[in-house]
HTML snippet that shows the backbone in 3Dmol.js (N, CA, C, O; Angstrom):
<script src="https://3Dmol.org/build/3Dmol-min.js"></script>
<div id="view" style="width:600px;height:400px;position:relative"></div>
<script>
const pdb = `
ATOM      1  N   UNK A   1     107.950 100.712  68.254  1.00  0.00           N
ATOM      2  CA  UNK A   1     107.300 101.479  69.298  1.00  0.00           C
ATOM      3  C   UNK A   1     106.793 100.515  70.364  1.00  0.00           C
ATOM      4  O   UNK A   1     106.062  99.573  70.055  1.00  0.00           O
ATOM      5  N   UNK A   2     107.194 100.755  71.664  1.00  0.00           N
ATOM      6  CA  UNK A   2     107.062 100.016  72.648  1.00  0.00           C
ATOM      7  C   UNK A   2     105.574 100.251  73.521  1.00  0.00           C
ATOM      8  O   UNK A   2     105.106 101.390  73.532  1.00  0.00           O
ATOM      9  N   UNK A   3     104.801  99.058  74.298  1.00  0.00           N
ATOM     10  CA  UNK A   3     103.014  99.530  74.300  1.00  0.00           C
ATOM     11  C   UNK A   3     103.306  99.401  76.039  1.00  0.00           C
ATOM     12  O   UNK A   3     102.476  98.880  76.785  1.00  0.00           O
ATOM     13  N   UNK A   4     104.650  99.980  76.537  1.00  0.00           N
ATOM     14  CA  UNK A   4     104.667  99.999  77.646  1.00  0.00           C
ATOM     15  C   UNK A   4     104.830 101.433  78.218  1.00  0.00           C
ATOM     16  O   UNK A   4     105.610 102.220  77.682  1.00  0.00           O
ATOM     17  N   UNK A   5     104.025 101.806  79.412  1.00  0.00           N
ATOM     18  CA  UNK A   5     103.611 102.815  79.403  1.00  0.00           C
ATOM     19  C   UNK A   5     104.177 103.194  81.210  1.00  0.00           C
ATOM     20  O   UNK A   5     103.377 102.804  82.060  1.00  0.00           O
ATOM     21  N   UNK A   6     105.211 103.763  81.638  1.00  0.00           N
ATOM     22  CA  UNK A   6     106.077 104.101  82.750  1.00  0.00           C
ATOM     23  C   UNK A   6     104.918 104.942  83.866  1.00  0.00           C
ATOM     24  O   UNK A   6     104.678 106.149  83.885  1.00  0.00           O
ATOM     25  N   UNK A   7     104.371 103.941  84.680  1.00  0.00           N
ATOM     26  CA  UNK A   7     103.527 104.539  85.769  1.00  0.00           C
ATOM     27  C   UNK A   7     104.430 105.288  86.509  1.00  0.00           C
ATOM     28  O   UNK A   7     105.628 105.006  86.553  1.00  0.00           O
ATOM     29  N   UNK A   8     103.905 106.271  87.122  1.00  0.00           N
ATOM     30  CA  UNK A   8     104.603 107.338  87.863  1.00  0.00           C
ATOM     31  C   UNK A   8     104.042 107.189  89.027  1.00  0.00           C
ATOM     32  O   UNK A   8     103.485 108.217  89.414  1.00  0.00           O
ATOM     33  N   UNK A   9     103.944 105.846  90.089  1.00  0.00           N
ATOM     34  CA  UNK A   9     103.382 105.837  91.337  1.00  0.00           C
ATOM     35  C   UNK A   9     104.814 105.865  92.043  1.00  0.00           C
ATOM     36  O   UNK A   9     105.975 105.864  91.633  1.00  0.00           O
ATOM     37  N   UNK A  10     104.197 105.890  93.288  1.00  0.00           N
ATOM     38  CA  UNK A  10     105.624 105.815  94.371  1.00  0.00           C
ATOM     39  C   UNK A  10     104.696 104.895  95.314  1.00  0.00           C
ATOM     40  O   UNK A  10     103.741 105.371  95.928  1.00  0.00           O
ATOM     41  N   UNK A  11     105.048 103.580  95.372  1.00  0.00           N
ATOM     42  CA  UNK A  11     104.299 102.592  96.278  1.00  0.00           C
ATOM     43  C   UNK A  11     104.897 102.578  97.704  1.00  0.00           C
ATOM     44  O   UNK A  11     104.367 101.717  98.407  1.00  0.00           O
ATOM     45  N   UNK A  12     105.606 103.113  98.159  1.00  0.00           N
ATOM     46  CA  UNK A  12     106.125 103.605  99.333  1.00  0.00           C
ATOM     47  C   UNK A  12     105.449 104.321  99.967  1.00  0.00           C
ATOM     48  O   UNK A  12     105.401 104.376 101.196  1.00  0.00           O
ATOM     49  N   UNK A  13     104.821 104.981  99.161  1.00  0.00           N
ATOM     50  CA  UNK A  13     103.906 106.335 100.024  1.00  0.00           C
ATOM     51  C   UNK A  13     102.732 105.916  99.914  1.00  0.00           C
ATOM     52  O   UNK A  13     101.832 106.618 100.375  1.00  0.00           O
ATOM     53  N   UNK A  14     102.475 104.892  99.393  1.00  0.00           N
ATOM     54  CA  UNK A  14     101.453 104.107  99.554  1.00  0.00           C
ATOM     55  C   UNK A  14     101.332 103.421 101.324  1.00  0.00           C
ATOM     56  O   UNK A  14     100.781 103.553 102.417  1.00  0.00           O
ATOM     57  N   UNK A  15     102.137 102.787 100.681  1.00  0.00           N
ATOM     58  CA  UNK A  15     102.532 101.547 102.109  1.00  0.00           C
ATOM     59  C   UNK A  15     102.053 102.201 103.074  1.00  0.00           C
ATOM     60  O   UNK A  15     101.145 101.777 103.789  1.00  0.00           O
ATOM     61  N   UNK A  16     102.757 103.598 103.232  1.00  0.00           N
ATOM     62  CA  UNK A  16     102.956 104.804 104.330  1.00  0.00           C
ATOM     63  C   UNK A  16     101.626 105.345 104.810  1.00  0.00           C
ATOM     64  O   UNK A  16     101.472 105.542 106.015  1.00  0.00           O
ATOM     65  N   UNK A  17     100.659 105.596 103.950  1.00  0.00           N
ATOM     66  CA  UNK A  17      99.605 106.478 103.631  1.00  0.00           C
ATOM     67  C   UNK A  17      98.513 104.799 104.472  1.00  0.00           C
ATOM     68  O   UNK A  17      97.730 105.218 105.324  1.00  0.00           O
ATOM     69  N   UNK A  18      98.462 103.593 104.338  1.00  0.00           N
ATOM     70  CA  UNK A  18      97.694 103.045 104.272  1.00  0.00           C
ATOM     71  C   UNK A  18      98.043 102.514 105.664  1.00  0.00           C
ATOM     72  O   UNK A  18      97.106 102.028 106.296  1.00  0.00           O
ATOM     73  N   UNK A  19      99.279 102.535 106.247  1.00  0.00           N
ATOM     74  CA  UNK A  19      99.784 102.136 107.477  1.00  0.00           C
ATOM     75  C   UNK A  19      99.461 102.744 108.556  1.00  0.00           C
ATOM     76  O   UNK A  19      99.150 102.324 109.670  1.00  0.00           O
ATOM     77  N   UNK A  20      99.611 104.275 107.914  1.00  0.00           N
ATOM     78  CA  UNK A  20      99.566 105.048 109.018  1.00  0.00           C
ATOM     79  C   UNK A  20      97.682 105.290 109.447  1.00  0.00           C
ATOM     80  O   UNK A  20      97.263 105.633 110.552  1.00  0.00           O
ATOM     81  N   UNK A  21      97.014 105.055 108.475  1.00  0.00           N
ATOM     82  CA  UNK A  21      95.409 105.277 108.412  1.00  0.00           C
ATOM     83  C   UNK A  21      95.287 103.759 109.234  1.00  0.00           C
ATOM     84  O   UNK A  21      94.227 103.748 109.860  1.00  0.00           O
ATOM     85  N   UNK A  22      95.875 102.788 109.370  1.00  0.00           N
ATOM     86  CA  UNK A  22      95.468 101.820 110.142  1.00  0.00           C
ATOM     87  C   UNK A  22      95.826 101.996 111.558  1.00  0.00           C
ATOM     88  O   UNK A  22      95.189 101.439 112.452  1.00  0.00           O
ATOM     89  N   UNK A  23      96.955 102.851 111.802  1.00  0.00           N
ATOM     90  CA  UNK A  23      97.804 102.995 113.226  1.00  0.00           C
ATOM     91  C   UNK A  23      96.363 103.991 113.912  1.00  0.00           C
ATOM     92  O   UNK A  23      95.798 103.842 114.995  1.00  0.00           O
ATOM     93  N   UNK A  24      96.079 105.008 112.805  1.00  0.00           N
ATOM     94  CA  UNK A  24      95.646 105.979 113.435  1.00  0.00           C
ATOM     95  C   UNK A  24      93.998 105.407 113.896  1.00  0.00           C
ATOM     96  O   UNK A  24      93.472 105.916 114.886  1.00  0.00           O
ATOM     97  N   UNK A  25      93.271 104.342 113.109  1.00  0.00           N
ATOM     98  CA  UNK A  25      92.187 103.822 113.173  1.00  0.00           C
ATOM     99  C   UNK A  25      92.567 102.782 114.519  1.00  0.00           C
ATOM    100  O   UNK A  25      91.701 103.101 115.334  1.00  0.00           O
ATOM    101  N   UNK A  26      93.195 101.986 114.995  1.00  0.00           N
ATOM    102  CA  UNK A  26      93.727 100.837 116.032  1.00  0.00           C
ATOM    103  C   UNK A  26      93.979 101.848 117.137  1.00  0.00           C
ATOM    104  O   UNK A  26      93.499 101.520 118.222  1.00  0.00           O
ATOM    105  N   UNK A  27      94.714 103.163 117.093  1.00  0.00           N
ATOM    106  CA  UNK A  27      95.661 103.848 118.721  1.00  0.00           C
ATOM    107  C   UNK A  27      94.295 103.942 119.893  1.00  0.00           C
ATOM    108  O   UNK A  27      94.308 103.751 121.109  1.00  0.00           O
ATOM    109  N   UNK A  28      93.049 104.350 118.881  1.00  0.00           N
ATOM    110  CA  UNK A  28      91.968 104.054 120.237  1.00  0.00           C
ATOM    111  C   UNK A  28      91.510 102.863 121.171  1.00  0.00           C
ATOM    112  O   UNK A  28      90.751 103.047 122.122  1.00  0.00           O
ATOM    113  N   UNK A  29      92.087 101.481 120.790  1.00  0.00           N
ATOM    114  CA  UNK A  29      91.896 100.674 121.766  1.00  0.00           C
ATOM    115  C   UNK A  29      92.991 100.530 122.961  1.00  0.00           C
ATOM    116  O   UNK A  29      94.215 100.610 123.061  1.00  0.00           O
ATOM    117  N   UNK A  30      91.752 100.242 123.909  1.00  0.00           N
ATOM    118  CA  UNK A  30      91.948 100.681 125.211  1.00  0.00           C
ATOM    119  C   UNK A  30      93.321  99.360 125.548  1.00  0.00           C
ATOM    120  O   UNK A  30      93.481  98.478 124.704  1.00  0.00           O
ATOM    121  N   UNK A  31      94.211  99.387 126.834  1.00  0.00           N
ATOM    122  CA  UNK A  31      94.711  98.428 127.658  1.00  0.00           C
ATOM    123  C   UNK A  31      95.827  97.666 126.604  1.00  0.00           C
ATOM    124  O   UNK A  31      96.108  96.587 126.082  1.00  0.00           O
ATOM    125  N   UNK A  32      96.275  99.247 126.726  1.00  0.00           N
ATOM    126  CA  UNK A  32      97.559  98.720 125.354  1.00  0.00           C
ATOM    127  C   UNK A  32      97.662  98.111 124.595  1.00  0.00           C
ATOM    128  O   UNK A  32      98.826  97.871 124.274  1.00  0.00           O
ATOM    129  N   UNK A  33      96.675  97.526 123.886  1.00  0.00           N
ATOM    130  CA  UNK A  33      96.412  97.225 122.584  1.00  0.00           C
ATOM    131  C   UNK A  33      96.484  98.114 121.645  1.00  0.00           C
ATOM    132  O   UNK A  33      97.064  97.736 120.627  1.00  0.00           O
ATOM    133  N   UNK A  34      96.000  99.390 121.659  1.00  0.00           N
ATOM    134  CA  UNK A  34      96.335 100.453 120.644  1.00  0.00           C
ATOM    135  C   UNK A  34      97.204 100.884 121.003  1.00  0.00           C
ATOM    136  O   UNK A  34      97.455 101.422 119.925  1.00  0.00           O
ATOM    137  N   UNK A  35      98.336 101.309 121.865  1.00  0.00           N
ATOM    138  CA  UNK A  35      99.437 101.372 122.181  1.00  0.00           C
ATOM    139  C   UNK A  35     100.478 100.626 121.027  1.00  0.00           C
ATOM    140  O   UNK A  35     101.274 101.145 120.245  1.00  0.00           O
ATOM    141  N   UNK A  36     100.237  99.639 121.188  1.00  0.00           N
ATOM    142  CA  UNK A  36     100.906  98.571 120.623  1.00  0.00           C
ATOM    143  C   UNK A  36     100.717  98.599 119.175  1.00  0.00           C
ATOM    144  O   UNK A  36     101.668  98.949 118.476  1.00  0.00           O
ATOM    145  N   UNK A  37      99.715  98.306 118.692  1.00  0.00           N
ATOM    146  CA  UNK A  37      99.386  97.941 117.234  1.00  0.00           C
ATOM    147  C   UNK A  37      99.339  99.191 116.649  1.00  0.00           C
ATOM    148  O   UNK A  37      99.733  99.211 115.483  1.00  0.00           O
ATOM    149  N   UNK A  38      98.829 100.654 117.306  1.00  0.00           N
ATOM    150  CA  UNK A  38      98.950 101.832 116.809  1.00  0.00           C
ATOM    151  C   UNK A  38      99.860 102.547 116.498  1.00  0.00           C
ATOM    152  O   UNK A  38      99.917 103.341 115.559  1.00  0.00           O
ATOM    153  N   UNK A  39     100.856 102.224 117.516  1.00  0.00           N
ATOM    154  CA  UNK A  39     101.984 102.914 117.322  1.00  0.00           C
ATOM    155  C   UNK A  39     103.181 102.310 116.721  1.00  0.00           C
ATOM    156  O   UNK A  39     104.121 102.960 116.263  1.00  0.00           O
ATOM    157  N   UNK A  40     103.083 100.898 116.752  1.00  0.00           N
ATOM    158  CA  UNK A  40     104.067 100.164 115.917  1.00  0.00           C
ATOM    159  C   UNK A  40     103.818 100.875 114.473  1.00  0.00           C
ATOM    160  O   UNK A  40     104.762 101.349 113.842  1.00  0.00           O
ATOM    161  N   UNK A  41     102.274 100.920 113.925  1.00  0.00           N
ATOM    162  CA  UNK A  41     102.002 100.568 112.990  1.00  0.00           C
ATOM    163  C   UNK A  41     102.627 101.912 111.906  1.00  0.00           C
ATOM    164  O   UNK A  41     103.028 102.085 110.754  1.00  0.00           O
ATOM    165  N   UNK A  42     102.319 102.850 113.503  1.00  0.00           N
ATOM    166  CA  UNK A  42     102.195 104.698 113.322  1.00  0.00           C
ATOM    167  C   UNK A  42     104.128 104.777 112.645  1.00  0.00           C
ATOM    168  O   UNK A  42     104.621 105.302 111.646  1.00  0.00           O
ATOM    169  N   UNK A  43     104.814 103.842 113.983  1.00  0.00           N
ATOM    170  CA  UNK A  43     106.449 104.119 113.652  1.00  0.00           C
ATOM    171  C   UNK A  43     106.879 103.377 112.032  1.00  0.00           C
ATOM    172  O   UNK A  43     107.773 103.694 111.247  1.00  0.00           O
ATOM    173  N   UNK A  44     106.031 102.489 111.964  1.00  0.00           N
ATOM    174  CA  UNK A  44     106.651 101.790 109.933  1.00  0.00           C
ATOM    175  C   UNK A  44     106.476 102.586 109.592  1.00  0.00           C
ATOM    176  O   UNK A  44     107.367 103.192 108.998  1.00  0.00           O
ATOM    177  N   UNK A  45     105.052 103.186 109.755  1.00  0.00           N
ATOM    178  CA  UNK A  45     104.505 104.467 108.584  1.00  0.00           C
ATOM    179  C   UNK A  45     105.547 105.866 108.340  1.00  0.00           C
ATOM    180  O   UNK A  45     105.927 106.367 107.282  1.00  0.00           O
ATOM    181  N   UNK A  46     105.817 106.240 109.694  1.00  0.00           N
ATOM    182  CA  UNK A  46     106.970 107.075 109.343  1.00  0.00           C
ATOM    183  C   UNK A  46     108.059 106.505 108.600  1.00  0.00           C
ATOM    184  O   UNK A  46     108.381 106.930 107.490  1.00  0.00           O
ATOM    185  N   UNK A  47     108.725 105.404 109.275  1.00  0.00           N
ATOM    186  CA  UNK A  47     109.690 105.134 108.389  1.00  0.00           C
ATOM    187  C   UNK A  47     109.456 105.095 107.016  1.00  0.00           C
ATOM    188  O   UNK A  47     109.879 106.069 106.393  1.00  0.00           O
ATOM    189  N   UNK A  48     108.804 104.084 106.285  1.00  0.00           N
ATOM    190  CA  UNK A  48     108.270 104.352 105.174  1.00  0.00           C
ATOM    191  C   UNK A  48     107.739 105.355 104.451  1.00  0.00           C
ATOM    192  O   UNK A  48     107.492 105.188 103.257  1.00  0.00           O
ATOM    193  N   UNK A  49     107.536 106.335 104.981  1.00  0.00           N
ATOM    194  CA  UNK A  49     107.050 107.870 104.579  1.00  0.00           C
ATOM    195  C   UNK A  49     108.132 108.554 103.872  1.00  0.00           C
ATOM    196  O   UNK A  49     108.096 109.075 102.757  1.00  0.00           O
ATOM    197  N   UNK A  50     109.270 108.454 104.847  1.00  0.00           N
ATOM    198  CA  UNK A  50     110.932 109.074 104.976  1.00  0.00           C
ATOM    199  C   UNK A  50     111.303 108.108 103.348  1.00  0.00           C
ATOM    200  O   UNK A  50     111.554 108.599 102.248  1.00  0.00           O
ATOM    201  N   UNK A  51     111.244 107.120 103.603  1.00  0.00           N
ATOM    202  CA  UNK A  51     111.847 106.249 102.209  1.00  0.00           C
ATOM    203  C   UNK A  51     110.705 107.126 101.159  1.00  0.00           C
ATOM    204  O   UNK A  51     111.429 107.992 100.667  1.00  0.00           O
ATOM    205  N   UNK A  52     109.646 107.276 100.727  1.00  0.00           N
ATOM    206  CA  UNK A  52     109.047 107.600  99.990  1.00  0.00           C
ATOM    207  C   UNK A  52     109.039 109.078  99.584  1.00  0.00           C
ATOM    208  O   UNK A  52     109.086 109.401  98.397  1.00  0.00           O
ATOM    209  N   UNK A  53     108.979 109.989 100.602  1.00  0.00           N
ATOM    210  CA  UNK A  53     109.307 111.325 100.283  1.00  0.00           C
ATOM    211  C   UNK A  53     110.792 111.487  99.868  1.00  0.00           C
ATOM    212  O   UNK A  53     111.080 112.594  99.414  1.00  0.00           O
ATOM    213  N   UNK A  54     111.577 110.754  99.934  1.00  0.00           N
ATOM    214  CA  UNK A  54     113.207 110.855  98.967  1.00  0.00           C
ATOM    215  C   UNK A  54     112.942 110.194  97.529  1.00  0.00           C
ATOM    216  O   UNK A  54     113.288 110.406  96.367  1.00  0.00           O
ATOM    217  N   UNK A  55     112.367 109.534  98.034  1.00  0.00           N
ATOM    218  CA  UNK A  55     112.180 108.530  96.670  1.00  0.00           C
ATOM    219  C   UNK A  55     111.273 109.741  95.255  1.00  0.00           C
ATOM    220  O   UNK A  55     111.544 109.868  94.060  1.00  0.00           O
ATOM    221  N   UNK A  56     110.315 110.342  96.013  1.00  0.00           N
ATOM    222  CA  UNK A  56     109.458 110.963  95.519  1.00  0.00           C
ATOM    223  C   UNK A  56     110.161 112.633  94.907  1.00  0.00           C
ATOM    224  O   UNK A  56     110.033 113.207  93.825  1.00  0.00           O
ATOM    225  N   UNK A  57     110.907 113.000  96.168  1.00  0.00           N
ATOM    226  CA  UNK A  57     111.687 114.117  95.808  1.00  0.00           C
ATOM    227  C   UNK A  57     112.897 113.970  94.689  1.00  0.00           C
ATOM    228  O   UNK A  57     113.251 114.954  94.039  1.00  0.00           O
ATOM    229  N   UNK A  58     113.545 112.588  94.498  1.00  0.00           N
ATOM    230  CA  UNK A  58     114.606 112.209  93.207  1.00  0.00           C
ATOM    231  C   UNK A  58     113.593 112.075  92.054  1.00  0.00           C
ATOM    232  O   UNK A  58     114.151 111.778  90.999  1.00  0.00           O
ATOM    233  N   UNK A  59     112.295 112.210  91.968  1.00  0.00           N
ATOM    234  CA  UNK A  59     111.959 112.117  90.579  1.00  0.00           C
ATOM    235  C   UNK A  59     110.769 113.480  90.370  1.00  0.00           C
ATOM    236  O   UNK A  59     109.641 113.561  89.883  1.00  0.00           O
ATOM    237  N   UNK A  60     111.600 114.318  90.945  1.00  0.00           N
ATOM    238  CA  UNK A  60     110.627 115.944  90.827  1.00  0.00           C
ATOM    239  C   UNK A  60     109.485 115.969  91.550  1.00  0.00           C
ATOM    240  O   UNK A  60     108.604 116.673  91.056  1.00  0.00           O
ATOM    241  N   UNK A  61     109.268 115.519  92.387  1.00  0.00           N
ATOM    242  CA  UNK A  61     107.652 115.582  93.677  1.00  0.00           C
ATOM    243  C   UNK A  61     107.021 114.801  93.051  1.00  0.00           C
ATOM    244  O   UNK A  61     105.856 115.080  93.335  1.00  0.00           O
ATOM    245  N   UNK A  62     107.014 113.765  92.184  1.00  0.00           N
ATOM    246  CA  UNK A  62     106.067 112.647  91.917  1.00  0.00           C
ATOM    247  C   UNK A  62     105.566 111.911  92.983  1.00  0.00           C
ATOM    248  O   UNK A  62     106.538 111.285  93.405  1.00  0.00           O
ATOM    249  N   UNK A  63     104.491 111.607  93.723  1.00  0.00           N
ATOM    250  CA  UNK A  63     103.863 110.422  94.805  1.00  0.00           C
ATOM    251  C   UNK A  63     103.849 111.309  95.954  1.00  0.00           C
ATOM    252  O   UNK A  63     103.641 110.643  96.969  1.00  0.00           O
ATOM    253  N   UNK A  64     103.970 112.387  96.169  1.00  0.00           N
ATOM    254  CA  UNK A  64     103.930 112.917  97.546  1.00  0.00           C
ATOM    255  C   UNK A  64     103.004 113.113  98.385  1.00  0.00           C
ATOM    256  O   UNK A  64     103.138 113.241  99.602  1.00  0.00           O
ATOM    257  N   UNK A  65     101.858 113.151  97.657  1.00  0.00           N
ATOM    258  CA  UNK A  65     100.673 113.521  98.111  1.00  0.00           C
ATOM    259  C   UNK A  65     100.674 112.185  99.542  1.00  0.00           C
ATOM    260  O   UNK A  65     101.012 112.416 100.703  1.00  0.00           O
ATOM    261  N   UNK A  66     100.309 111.157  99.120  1.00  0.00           N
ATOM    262  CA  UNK A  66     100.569 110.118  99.792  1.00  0.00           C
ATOM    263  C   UNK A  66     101.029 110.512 101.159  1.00  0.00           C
ATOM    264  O   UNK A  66     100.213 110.680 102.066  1.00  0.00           O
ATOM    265  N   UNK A  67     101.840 110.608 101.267  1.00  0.00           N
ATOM    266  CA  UNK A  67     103.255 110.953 102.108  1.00  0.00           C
ATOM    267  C   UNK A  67     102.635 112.258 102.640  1.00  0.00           C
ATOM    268  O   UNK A  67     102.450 111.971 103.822  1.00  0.00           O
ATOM    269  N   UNK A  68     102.238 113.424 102.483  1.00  0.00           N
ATOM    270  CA  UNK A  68     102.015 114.111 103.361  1.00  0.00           C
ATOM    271  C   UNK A  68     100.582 113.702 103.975  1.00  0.00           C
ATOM    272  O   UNK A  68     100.324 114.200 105.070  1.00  0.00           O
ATOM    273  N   UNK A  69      99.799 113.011 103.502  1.00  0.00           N
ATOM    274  CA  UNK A  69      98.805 112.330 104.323  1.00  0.00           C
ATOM    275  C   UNK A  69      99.079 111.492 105.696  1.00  0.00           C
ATOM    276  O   UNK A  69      98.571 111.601 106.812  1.00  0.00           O
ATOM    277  N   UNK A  70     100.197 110.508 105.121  1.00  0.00           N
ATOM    278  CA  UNK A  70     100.408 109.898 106.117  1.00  0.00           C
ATOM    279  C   UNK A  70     101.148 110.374 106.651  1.00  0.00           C
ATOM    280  O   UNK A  70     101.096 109.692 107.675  1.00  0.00           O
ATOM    281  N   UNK A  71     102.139 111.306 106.885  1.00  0.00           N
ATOM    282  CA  UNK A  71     102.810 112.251 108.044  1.00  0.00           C
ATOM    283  C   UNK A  71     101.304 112.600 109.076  1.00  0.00           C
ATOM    284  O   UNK A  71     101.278 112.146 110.220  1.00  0.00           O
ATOM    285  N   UNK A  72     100.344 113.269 108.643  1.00  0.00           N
ATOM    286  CA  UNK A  72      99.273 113.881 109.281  1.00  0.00           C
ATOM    287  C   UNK A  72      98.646 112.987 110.137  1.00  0.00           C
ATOM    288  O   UNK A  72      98.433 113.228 111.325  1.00  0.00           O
ATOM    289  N   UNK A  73      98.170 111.372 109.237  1.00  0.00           N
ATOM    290  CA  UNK A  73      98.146 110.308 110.242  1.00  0.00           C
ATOM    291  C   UNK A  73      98.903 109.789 111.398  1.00  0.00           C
ATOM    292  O   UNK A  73      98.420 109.389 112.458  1.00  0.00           O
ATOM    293  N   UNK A  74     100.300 109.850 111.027  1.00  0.00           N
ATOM    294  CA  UNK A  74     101.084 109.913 111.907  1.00  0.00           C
ATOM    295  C   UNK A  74     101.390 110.732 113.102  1.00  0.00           C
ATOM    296  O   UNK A  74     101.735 110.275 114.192  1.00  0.00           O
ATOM    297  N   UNK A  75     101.225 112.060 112.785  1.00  0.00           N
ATOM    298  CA  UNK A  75     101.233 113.014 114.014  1.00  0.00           C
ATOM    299  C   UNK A  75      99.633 113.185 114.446  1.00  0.00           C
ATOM    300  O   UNK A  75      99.328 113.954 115.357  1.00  0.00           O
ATOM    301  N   UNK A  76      98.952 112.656 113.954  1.00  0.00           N
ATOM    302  CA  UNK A  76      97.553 112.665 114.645  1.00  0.00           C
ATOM    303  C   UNK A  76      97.416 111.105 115.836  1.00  0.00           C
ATOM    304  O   UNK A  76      96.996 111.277 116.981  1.00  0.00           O
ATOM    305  N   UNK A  77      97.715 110.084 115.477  1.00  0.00           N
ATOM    306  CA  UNK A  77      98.342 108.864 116.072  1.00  0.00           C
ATOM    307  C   UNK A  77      99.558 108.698 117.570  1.00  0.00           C
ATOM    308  O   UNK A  77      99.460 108.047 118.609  1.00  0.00           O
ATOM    309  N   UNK A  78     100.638 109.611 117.048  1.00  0.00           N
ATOM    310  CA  UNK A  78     101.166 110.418 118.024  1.00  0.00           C
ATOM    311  C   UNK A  78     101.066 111.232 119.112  1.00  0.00           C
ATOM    312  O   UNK A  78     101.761 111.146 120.124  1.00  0.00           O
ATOM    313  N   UNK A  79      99.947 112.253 118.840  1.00  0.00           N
ATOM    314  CA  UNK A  79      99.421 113.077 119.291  1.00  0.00           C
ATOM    315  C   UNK A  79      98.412 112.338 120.708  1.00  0.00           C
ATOM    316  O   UNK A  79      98.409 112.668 121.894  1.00  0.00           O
ATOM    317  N   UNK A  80      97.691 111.343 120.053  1.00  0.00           N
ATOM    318  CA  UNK A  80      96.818 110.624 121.117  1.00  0.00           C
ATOM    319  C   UNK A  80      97.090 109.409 121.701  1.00  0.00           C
ATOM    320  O   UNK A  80      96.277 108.865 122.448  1.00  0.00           O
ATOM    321  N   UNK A  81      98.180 108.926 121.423  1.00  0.00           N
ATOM    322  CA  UNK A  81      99.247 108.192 122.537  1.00  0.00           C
ATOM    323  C   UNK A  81      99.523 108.972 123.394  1.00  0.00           C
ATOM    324  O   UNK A  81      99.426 108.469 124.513  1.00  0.00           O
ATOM    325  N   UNK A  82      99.973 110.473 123.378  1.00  0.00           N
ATOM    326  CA  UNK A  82     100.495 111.131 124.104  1.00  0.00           C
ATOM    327  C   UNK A  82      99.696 112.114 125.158  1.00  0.00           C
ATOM    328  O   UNK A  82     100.003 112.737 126.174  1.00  0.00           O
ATOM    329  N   UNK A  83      98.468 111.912 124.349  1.00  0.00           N
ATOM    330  CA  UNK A  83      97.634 112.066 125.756  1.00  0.00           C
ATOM    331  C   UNK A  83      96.258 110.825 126.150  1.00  0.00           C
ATOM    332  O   UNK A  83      95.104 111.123 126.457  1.00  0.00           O
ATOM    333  N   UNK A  84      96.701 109.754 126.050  1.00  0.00           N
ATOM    334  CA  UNK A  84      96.188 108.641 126.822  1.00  0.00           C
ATOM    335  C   UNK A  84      95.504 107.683 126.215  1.00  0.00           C
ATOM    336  O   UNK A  84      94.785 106.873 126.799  1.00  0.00           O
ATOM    337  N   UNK A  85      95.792 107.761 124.435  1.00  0.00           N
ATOM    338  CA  UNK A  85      95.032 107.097 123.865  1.00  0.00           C
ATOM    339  C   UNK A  85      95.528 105.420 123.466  1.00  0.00           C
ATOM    340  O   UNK A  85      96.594 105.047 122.978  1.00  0.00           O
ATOM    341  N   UNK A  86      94.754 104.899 123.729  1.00  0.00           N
ATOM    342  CA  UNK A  86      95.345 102.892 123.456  1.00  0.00           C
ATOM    343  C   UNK A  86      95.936 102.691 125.072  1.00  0.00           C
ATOM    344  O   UNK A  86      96.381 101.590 125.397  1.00  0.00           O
ATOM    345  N   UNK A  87      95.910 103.732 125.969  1.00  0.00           N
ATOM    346  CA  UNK A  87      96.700 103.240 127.447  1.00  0.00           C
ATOM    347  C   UNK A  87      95.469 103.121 127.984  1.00  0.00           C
ATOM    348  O   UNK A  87      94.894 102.032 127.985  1.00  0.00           O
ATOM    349  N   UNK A  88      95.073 103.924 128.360  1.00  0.00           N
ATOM    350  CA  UNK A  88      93.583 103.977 129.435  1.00  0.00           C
ATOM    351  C   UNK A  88      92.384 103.466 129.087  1.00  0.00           C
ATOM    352  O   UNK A  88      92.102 103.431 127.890  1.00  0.00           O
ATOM    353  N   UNK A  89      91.492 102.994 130.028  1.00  0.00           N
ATOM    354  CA  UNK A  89      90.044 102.725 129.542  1.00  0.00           C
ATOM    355  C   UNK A  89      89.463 103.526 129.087  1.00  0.00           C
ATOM    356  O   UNK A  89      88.313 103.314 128.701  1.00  0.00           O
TER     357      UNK A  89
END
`;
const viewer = $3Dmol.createViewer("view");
viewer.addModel(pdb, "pdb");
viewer.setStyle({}, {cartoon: {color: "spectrum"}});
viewer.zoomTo();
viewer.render();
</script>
């Protein structure tokens, strides 16, 4: 009998979840600095989201939670780039 015990995380949606909470915390600085660091940070997070919600959906919805957090970060991050946030003073 083996004393190893098969965690059921999805560290992808980790990555995702913790990326996108940094994009979305950074998009408020002013003079494109949050521009920059927010939205770079905002676009991994999606990507990485996308890898994790497949990843998560091949083993029956295990780790998703994650992943729909950071979608929300993400379109909240999005959302205030798009009306003036990290551009303007």
């Amino acid at each position: 009998m083996s004393s190893y015990v098969e965690r059921r995380t999805n560290p992808a949606a980790w990555a995702a979840f913790w990326f996108a909470l940094a994009g979305l915390v950074l998009m408020p600085i002013p003079l494109f600095i949050g521009l920059i660091l927010g939205g770079g940070l905002s676009i991994v997070a999606a990507i990485l989201a996308v890898i994790a919600l497949l990843k998560g959906l091949a083993r029956s919805g295990t780790g998703i939670a994650p992943v729909v957090f950071a979608a929300i970060f993400v379109a909240l991050t999005w959302g205030g780039i798009s009306m003036g946030g990290g551009i303007v003073w």
